[in-house]
N, C-alpha and C positions, 0 to 999 in steps of 0.2 A: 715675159716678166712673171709670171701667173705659175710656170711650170717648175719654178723651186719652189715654191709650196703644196708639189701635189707627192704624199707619203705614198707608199706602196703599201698596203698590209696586205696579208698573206690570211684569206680566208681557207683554214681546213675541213674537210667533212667530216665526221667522225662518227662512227656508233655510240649512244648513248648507254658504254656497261664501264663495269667497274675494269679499272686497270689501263682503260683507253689515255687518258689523261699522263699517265705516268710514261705512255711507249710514246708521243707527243713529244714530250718534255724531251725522254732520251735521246730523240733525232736531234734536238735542237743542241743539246747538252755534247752529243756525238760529233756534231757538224761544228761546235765552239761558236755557235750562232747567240750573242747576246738577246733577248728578249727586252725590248723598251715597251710596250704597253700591252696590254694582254685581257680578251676579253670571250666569255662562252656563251652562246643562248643556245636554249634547247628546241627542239620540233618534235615530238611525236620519240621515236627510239632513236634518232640523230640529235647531234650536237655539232654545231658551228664554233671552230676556237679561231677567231680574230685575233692576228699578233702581227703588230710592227715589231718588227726587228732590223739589226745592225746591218748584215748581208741577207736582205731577201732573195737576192738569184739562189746563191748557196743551199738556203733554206728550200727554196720551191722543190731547184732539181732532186735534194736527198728525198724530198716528199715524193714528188713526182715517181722516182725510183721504186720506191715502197709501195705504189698504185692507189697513194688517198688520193681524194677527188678535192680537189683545191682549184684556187684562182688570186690572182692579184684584184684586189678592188683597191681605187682611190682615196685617198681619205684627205682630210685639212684639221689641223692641229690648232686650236686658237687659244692664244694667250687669256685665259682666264684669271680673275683676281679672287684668291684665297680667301675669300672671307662672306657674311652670308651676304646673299644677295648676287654672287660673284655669278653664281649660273643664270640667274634671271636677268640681267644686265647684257649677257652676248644673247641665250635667248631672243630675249624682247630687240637687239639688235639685229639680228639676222631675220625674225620675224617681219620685220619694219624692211628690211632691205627685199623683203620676199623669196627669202632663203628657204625651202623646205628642207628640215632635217629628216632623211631617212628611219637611220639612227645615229644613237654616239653612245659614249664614256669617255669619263676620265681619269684621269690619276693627279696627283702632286708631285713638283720636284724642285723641292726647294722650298723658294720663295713664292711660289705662284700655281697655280692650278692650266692645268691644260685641258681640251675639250676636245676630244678627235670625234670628228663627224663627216658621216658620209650624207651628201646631197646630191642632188640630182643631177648637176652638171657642175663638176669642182671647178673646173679654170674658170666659167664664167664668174662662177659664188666668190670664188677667191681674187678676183680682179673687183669686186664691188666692197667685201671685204675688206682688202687691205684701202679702196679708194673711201670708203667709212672711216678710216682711220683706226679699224681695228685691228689690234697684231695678231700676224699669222706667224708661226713656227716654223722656220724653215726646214725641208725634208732632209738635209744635211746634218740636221740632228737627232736624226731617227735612223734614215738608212745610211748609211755610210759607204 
């Protein structure tokens, strides 16, 4: 039940220098790989770029090809409501459920705000989740 809600993102490693970001871009642009959410942190002269996208196999192998050091992580997408308060509300709910967030970000789309977060164990998180009555996003409209 638990496993259409679990996203695939595509963690990249990257050097943190100028131009890096743009040859990124290109594979995905190259491969006609759509981009749904998209996120970078830094470490020291590396950068991590976090991206759900439409086809992550497609994605991986062209990266894989090119020798970046990548990996699929798990993620869960929760229906957030657009307005303030909206992040404090699934917060303070997952908090209560004893959810630990790793990390996350979100984006908007639309009507509603989205929260992707990775935790520690997503099928358990997301079967308590969705049993809270909070809506999760299905991974069908991320990866396709």
């Amino acid at each position: 039940m638990t496993e259409k809600y679990i996203i695939k993102q595509l963690s990249i490693f990257s050097e943190n220098k100028a131009g890096k970001l743009a040859a990124i871009a290109k594979i995905f642009l190259d491969t006609g790989v759509s981009i749904q959410a998209f996120n970078i942190a830094e470490a020291n002269n590396f950068g991590v770029v976090r991206a759900i996208v439409d086809k992550p196999e497609i994605a991986f192998n062209e990266f894989a090809k090119q020798n970046y050091a990548l990996q699929y992580t798990d993620v869960l997408a929760i229906k957030m409501k657009d307005v303030p308060g909206g992040l404090y509300e699934v917060a303070n709910l997952l908090g209560g459920l004893n959810i630990n967030i790793e990390y996350a970000y979100a984006f908007r789309s639309g009507e509603y705000g989205a929260l992707i977060v990775k935790v520690t164990n997503p099928r358990e998180a997301a079967l308590k989740i969705v049993e809270a009555g909070i809506e999760l996003l299905p991974a069908k409209d991320y990866n396709f």
